[in-house]
C-alpha positions as CSV (number, residue, x, y, z in Angstrom):
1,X,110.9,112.5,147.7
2,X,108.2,114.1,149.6
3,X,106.7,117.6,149.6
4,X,106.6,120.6,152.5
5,X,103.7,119.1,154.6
6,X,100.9,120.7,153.7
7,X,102.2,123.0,150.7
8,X,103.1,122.2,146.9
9,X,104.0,124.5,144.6
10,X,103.1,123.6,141.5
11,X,103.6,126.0,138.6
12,X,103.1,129.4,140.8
13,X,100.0,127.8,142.1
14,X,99.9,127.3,145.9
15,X,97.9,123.8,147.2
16,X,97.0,123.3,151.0
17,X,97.1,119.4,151.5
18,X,95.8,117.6,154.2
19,X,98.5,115.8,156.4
20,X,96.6,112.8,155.3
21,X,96.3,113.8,151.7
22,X,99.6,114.9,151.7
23,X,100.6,111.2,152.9
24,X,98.7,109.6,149.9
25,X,100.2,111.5,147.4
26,X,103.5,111.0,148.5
27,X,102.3,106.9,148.6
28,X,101.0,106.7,145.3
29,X,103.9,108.7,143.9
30,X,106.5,106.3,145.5
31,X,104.7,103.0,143.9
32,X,104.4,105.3,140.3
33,X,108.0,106.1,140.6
34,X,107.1,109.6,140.3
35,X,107.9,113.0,141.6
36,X,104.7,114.2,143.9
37,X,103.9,117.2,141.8
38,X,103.6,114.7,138.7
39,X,101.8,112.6,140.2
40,X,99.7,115.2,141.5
41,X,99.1,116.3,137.9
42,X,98.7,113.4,136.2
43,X,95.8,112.0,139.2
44,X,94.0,115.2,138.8
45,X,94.1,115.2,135.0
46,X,92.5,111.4,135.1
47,X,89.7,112.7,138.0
48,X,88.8,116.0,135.5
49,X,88.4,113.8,132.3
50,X,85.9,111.3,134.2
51,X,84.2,114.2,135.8
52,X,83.9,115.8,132.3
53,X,82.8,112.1,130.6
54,X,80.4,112.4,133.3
55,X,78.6,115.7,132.4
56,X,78.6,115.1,129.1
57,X,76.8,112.0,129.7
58,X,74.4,113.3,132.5
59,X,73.8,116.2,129.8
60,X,73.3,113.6,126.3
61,X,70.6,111.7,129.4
62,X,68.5,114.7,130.0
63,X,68.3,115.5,126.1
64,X,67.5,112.5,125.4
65,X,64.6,112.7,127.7
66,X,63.1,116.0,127.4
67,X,63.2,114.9,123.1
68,X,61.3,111.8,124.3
69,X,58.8,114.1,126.4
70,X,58.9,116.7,123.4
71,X,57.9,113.4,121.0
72,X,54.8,112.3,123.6
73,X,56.8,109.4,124.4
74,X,55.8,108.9,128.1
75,X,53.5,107.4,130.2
76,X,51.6,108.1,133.4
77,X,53.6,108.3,136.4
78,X,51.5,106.3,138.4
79,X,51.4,103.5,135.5
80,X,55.6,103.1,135.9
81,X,55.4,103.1,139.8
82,X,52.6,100.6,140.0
83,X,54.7,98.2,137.3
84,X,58.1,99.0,139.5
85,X,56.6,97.9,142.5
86,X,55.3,94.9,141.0
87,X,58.5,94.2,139.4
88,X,60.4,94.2,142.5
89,X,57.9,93.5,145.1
90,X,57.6,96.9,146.5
């Protein structure tokens, strides 16, 4: 089963694919034994949660940070660059 080069409606919602991407999808669905559109779906769901993991991740980094900055828990730049450099022969 393939889908209208370049078009897929999926729920009322129109999506311009690549002749390429459109080629993929129909690939991937075919080995998933899946309709495109599900596929689609269920490809896009997995890529949103990881992006979200991501931020939320990126997000907990910088908190943690600035708290260690807040908590005078740093140290001169120069001090880390000059030990990085000797670490790994900068």
């Amino acid at each position: 089963m393939t889908l209208t080069p370049l078009v897929s409606t999926l729920r009322c919602m129109e999506l311009h694919l690549s002749a390429e991407r459109q080629a993929q999808l129909n690939d991937y669905a075919q080995r998933h034994g899946q309709d495109p559109a599900e596929a689609l779906d269920q490809v896009l769901a997995s890529a949103l949660e990881w992006e979200q993991q991501d931020y939320q991740e990126a997000v907990e980094g910088i908190r943690r940070g600035y708290e260690s900055v807040k908590a005078g828990r740093t140290r001169p730049a120069a001090e880390f660059i000059s030990e990085l450099r000797e670490k790994h022969g900068f």
